[in-house]
Residue, then its C-alpha position, 0 to 999 in steps of 0.5 A: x662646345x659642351x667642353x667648352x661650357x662645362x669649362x666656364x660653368x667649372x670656372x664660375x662655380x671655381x671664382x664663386x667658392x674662391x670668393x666666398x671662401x677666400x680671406x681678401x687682404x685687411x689692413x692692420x691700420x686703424x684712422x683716429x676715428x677707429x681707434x677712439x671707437x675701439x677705445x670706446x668698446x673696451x672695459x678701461x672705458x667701463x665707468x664705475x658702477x653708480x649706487x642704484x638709488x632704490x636700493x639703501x644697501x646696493x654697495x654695503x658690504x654685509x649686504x653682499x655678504x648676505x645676499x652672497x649666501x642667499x644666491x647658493x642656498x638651495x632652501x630657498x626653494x620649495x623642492x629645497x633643491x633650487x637655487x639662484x645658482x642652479x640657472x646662473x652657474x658661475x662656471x658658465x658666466x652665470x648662465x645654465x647651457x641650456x635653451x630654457x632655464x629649469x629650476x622647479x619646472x621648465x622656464x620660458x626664456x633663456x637664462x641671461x648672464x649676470x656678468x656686468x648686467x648691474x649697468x643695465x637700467x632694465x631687466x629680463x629679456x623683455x625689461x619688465x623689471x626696472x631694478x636688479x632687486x626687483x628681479x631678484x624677486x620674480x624668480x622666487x615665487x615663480x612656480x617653475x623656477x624656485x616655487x616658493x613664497x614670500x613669507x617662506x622666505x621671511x620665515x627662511x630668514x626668521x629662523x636661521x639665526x646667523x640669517x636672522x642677525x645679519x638681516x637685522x644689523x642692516x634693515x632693523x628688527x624683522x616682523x613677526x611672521x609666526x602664524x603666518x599661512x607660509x605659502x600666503x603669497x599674492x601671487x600662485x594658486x587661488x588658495x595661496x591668494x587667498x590666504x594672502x587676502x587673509x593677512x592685515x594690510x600691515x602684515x602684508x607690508x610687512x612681508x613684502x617689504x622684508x622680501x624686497x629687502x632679500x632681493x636688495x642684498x641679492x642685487x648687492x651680491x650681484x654687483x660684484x660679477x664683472x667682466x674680465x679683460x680680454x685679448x681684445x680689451x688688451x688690442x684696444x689698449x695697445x692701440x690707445x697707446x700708439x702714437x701714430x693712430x692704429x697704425x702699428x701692427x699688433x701681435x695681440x690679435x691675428x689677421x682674422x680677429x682683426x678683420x673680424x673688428x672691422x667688420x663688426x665696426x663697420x659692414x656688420x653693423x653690429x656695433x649699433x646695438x652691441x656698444x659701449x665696454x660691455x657691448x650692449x646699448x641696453x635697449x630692445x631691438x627687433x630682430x626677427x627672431x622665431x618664437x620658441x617652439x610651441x610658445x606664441x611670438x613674444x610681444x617683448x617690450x611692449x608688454x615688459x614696459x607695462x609690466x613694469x609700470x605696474x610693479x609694486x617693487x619698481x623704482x616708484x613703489x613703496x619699496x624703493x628707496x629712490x625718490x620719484x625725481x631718482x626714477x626717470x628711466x621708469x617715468x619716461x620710458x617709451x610704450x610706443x608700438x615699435x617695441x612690439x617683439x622687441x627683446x634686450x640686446x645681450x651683452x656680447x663679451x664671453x658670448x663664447x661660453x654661454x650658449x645657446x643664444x637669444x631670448x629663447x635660445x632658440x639659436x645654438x651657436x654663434x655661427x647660427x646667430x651671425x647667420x641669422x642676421x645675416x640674412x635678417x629674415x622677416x619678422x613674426x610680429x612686427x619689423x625686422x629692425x635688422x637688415x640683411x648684410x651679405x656677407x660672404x662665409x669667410x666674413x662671418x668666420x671672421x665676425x666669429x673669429x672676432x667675438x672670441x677675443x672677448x673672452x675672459x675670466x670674470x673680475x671677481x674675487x674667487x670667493x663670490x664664485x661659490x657657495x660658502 
């Protein structure tokens, strides 16, 4: 009798594993509908980037020059070692590898990629900046990030001559910051406020508005970093190409990498938030993710969207060169409570190369964050927005297997991928 047990407990642990681990047969063909929503995750479905219309110089050329020199020079900086390229590294997606971002000191988020964000109408984790420029900004005056100031950066500008040149061909004569407190910022140390609260009204305007300028010509250098296609942009087209809807078997993608598609379009969900060529929605999502270590659960959007209404370098600001008309985004953003620890969905192509993952990478892998959603744990603030899935272990290798086809090299001229 005991063997007689002992054999069906080896048999159901034996059916257990053999389930779990075990491949079962995935078609290869695709309905019409399948294919159109394949199609429509690809980059030939990328529209062209619009101008942002709050920034005169978002597509000028000399701007992205200039904005190119800027993002390596490390004397924007007050160590004169940081760099906007010391946490967005073009070799790593312009990401750091890194769970949070050390440039003066350590940060408080991972550093995203900048590879096609220039769609996103929002910006950090959280959305608190409403235009790539306005980002552009933030870092800078930051104390554990560049930890410099506004009027060292217009002084940087004042007093390199090529600079100097280039900033005035495109926004007109630069204001007079001689005997300006060089550490005069409205932000920082009480000291630094002070000294700030010292200077004219006009002079302050003055200075902020030749600093967002500097962030305008950021942003246009950033346009330029796009997304390559793919093996899995190169699957979609071939697809988009047959004549008898998906059904003809491609050698693009293998069995796995396929079954991992369907999964990702169908059972996982993921494509929810993960859509459209870049895939992402753009939105923020609460997907109960653990706060980072020794740092209070993040209210996310909630607090990102009040942080942004209240920016002086958003869309509506006197920096913008948007009209009001031109700023919906930012005036009819929703502050409802279900933004309570919600964070931005991240794009998910070349997702390979820019570990660790989420707001605080606090997860490692891509393994690890299939994992988390599926089992969707409980939110520390909040709803878990995501469900759990149940997927078996072969599934998730073969989501895994999937998100690797969305590698590729950027799109971008090899000249922008480094320091002149």
């Amino acid at each position: 009798m005991k063997k007689l047990l002992l054999i069906f407990i080896t048999f159901l642990i034996t059916g257990f594993v053999a389930w779990d681990y075990l491949a079962l047969p995935v078609s290869r063909d695709w309905s019409p509908t399948e294919v159109a929503l394949i199609h429509s995750l690809s980059l030939s479905a990328l529209p062209p980037l619009l101008a942002d219309s709050s920034n005169s110089v978002s597509d000028n050329e000399q701007a992205v020059e200039l904005g190119h020199q800027l993002f390596f020079d490390t004397r924007m900086s007050g160590s004169g070692k940081v760099s906007c390229a010391t946490c967005h590294q073009p070799d790593l997606m312009f990401t750091d590898g890194i769970a949070l971002a050390v440039g003066n000191g350590i940060g408080t988020r991972n550093t995203p990629s900048l590879a096609g964000i220039s769609y996103s109408p929002w910006f950090y984790w959280d959305g608190r900046k409403d235009s790539q420029w306005a980002q552009a900004l933030a870092p800078i005056e930051a104390g554990h990030e560049h930890n410099f100031s506004r009027v060292q950066v217009a002084q940087l500008i004042a007093n390199d001559s090529s600079y100097k040149t280039q900033y005035e061909t495109l926004f007109g004569a630069l204001a007079d910051v001689n005997g300006v407190p060089s550490s005069a910022t409205p932000l920082g140390t009480p000291d630094q406020q002070t000294q700030w609260s010292s200077l004219t009204t006009e002079s302050q305007t003055d200075i902020s508005r030749l600093f967002s300028n500097v962030g305008k010509v950021l942003a246009a250098y950033q346009r330029q970093l796009m997304p390559g296609a793919s093996r899995f942009d190169a699957y979609a087209q071939s697809l988009a190409a047959d004549t008898d809807a998906g059904s003809h078997p491609s050698s693009v993608l293998n069995g796995t990498e396929i079954a991992g598609l369907r999964l990702f379009i169908d059972k996982g969900q993921c494509v929810s938030c993960h859509n459209g060529p870049l895939f992402t929605n753009h939105e923020f999502h609460n997907t109960g993710i653990l706060s980072v270590a020794g740092q209070l659960p993040s209210m996310g959007r909630y607090d990102g969207i009040r942080t942004a209404q209240q920016d002086p370098f958003n869309c509506l600001g006197e920096f913008s060169d948007a009209s009001s008309a031109q700023c919906s985004e930012l005036r009819f953003a929703r502050t409802a409570n279900d933004l309570v620890g919600a964070h931005k969905t991240p794009t998910l192509r070349n997702a390979s190369l820019t570990a660790p993952y989420m707001h605080g990478g606090q997860i490692a892998s891509l393994r690890g964050v299939l994992q988390h959603y599926n089992l969707a744990p409980v939110s520390m603030l909040s709803h878990n927005e995501a469900k759990p899935l149940g997927l078996r272990t072969v599934e998730l290798r073969q989501l895994e297997a999937f998100l690797l086809t969305l590698t590729a090299p950027l799109a971008t001229p090899a000249k922008w991928l480094q320091a002149l």
